[in-house]
SEDREN-876867 format. One record per residue (C-alpha): x, y, z; residue in one letter. Coordinates in nm, 3 decimals, padded with zeros to 5 digits. Example, Ala and Ser with C-alpha at 12.3 -4.5 7.8 and 13.67 -1.06 7.14 Angstrom:
<pts>
x = 01.230	y = -00.450	z = 00.780	r = a
x = 01.367	y = -00.106	z = 00.714	r = s
</pts>
This chain:
<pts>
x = 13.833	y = 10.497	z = -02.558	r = x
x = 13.643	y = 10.619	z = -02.231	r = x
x = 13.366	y = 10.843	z = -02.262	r = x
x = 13.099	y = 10.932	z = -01.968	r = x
x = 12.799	y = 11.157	z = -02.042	r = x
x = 12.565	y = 11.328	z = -01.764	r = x
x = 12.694	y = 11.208	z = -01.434	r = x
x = 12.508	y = 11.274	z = -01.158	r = x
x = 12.668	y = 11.212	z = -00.784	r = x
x = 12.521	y = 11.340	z = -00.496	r = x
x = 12.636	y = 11.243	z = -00.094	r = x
x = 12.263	y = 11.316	z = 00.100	r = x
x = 12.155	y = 11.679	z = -00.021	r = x
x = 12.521	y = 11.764	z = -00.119	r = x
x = 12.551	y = 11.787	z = -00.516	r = x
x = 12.872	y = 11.702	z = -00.599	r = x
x = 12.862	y = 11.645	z = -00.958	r = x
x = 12.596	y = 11.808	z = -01.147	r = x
x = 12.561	y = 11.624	z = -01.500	r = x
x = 12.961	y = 11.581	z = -01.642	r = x
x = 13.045	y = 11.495	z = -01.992	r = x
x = 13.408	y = 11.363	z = -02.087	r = x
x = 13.596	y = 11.158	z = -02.291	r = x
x = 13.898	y = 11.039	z = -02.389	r = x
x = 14.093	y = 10.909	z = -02.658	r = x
x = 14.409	y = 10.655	z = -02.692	r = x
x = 14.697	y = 10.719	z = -02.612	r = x
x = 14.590	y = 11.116	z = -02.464	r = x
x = 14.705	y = 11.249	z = -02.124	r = x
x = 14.440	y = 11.457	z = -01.981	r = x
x = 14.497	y = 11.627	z = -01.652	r = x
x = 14.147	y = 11.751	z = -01.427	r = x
x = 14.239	y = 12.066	z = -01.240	r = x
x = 14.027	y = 12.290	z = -01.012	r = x
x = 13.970	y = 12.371	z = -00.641	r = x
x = 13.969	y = 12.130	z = -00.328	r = x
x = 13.581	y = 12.032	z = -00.352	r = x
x = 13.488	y = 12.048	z = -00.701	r = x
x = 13.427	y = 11.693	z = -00.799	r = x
x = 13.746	y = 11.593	z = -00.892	r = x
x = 13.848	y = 11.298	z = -00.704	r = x
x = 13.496	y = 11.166	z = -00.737	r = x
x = 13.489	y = 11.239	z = -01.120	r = x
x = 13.802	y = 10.996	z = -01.128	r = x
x = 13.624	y = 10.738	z = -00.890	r = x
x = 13.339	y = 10.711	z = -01.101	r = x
x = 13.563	y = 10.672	z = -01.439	r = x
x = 13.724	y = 10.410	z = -01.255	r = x
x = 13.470	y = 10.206	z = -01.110	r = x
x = 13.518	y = 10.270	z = -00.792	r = x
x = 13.206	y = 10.452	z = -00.739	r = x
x = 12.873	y = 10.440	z = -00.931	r = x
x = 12.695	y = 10.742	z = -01.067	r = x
x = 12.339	y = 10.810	z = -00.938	r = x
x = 12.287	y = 10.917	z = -01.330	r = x
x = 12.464	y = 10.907	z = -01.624	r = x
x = 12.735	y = 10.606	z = -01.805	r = x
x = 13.064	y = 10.564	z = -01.832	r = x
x = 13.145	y = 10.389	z = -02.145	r = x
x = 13.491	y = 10.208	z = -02.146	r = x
x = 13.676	y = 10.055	z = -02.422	r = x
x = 13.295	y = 09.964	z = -02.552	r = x
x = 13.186	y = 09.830	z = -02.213	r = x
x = 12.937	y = 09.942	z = -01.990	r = x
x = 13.035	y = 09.984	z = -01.725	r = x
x = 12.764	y = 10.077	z = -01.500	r = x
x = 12.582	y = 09.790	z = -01.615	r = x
x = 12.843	y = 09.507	z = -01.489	r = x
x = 12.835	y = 09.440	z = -01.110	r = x
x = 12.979	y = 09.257	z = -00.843	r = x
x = 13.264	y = 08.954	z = -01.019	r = x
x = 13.208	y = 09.084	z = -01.345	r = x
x = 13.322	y = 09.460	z = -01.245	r = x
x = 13.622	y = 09.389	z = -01.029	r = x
x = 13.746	y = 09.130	z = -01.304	r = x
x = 13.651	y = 09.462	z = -01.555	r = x
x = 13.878	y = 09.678	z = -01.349	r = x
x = 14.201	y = 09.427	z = -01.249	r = x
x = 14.256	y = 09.389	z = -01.602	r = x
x = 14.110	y = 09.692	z = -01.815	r = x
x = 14.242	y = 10.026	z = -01.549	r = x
x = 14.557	y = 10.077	z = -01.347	r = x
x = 14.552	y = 10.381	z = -01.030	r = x
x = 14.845	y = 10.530	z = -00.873	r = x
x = 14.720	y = 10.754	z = -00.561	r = x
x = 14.918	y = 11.035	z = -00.373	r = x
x = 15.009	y = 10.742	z = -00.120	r = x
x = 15.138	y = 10.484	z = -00.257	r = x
x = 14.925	y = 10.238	z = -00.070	r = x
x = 15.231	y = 09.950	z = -00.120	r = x
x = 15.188	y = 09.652	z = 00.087	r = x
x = 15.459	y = 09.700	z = 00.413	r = x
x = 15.517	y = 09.306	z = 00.417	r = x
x = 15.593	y = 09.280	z = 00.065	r = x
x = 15.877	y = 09.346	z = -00.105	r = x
x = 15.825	y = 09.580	z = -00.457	r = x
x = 15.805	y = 09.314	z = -00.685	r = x
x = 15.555	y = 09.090	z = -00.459	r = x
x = 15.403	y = 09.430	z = -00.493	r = x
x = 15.388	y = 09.494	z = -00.838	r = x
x = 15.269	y = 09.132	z = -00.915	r = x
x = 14.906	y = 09.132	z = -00.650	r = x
x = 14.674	y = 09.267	z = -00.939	r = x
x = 14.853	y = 08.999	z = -01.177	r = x
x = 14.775	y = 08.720	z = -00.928	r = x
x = 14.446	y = 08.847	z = -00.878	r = x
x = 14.374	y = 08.792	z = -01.225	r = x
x = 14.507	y = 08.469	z = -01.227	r = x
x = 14.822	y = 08.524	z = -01.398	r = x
x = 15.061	y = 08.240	z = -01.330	r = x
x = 15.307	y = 08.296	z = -01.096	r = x
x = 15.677	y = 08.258	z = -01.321	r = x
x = 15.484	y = 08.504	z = -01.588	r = x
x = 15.368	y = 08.776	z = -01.324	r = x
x = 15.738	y = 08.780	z = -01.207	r = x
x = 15.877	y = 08.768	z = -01.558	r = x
x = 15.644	y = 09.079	z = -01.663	r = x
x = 15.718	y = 09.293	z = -01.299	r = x
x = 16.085	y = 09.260	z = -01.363	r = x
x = 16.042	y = 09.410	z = -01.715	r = x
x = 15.873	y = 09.707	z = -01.561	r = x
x = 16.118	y = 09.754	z = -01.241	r = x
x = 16.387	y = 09.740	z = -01.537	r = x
x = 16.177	y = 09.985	z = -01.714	r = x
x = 16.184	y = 10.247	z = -01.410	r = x
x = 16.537	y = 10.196	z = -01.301	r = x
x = 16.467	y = 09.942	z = -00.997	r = x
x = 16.585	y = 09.626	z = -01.106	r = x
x = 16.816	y = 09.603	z = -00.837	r = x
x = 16.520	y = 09.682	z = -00.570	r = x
x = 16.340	y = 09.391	z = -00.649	r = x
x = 16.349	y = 09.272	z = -00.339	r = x
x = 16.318	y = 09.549	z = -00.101	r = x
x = 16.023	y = 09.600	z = 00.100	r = x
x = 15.850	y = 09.966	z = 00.066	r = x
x = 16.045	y = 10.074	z = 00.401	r = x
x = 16.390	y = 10.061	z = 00.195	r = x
x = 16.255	y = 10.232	z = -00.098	r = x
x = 16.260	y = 10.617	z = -00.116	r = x
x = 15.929	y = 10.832	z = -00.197	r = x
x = 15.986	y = 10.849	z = -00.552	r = x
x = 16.098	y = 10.485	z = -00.572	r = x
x = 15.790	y = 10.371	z = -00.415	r = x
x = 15.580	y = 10.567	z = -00.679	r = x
x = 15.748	y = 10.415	z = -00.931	r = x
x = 15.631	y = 10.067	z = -00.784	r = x
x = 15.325	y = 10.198	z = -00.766	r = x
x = 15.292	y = 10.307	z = -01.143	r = x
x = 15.475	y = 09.946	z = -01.240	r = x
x = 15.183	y = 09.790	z = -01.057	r = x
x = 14.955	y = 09.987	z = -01.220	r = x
x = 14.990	y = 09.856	z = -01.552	r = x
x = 15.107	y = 09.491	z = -01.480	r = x
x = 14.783	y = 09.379	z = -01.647	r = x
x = 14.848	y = 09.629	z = -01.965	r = x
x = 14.531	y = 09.823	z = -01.863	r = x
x = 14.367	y = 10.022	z = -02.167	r = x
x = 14.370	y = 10.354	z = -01.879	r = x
x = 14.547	y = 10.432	z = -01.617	r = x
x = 14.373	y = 10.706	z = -01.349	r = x
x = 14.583	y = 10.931	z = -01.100	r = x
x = 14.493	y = 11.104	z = -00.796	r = x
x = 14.746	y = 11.365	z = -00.716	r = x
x = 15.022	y = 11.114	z = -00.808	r = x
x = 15.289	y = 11.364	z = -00.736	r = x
x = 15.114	y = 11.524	z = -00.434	r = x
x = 15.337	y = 11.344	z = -00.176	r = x
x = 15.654	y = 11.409	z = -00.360	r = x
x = 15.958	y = 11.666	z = -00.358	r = x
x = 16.007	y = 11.885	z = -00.654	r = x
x = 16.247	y = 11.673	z = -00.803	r = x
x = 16.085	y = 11.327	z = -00.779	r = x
x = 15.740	y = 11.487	z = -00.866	r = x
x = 15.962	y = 11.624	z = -01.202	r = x
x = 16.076	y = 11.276	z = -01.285	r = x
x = 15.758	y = 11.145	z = -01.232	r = x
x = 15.563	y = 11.426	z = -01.458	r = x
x = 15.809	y = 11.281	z = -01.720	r = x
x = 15.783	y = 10.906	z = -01.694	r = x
x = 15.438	y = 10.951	z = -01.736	r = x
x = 15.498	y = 11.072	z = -02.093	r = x
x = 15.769	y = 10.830	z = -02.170	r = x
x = 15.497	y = 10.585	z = -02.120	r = x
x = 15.272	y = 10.758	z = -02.349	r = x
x = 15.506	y = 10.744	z = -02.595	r = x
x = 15.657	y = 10.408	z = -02.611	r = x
x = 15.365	y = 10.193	z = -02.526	r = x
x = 15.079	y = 10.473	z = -02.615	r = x
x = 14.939	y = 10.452	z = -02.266	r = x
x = 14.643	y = 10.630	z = -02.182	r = x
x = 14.633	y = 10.840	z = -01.850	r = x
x = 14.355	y = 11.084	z = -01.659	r = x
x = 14.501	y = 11.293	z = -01.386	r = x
x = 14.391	y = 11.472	z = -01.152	r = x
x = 14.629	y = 11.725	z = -01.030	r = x
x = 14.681	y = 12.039	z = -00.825	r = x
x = 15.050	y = 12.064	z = -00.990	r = x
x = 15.044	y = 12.343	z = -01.254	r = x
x = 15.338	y = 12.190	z = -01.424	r = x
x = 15.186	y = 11.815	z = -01.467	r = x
x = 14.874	y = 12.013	z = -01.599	r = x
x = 15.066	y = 12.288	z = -01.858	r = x
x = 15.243	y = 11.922	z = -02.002	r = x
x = 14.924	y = 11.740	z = -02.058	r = x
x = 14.758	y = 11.688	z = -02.429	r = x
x = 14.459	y = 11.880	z = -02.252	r = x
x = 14.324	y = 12.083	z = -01.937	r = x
x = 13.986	y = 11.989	z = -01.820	r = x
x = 13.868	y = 12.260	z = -01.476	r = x
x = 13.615	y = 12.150	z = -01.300	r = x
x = 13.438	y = 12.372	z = -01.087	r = x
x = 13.130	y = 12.312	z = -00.858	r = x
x = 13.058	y = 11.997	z = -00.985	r = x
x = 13.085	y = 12.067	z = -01.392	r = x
x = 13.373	y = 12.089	z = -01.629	r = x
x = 13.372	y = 12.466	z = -01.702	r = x
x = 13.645	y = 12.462	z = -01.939	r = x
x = 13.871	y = 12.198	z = -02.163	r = x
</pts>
């Protein structure tokens, strides 16, 4: 369903990825392991959209994307990929289902249906009766969860994690290694990870190591 073939990113004269090939298919968990600096993070970026190769394409769902710009990307992204990042980057002001419902609004989902859908997923994850706590009431593996329900409000095709478990004890970063495969199976959800956890990686359908800017192994 995603597939990205020579990518090419370079900051100045600093190479960071040196010609990367990947794909994946529906429904696959794939977790991207390797040392602090070897393209990771910005491997994920540019699968997501939030950074553009200097060479290469990045095929998604048979889109792409590389080729759409400005309107046409972001509307791409809000409804076609979810992210969860290490910090959960919830809205202080906003309580977890105002939360959870922002990328529905953004894509002009009407307001009674946004709500209807974000209680299904708080439901889903066990927080039905923290609807309407703000982040500051919610524990660190209760705001992840938020996080993750936001994530796939819009039923995106992909969901892409940066060190989702980074910021988490061993027992919430546990739950969350298995919610992520829960979701796999009952809604085949698609997810690329990228991880320093050596647990969340030895789960995953597949290993992909990076090192140096190229995939040295998968």
């Amino acid at each position: 369903m995603l597939k990205a073939e020579g990518i090419k990113k370079s900051y100045g004269n600093l190479a960071i990825l040196k010609g990367v090939d990947f794909a994946v298919s529906q429904g696959e968990i794939v977790s991207i392991v390797g040392a602090s600096g070897a393209g990771k993070s910005t491997l994920l970026h540019i699968l997501g959209t939030l950074d553009r190769p200097d060479a290469g394409s990045v095929i998604l769902q048979d889109t792409e994307v590389n080729k759409l710009n400005g309107n046409a990307l972001s509307a791409f992204r809000n409804r076609n990929i979810g992210f969860v990042f290490q910090f959960h980057h919830l809205l202080p002001e906003f309580t977890a289902l105002e939360n959870i419902c922002i990328p529905a609004f953004i894509a002009g989902t009407a307001k009674k249906q946004a709500e209807a859908r974000a209680h299904q997923l708080l439901d889903f994850f066990g927080l039905g009766a923290r609807a309407g706590h703000k982040p500051s009431a919610l524990s660190g593996g209760e705001q992840q969860r938020v996080a993750i329900a936001r994530a796939l409000i819009n039923d995106p095709g992909i969901v892409l994690a940066d060190e989702p478990s980074g910021n988490l004890d061993s027992a919430n970063a546990k739950a969350l290694h298995h919610l992520f495969f829960k979701l796999r199976d009952d809604f085949n959800q698609t997810f690329i990870i990228v991880t320093h956890n050596e647990d969340l990686a030895k789960m995953s359908d597949r290993v992909v190591t990076m090192k140096d800017g190229m995939i040295v192994s998968s």
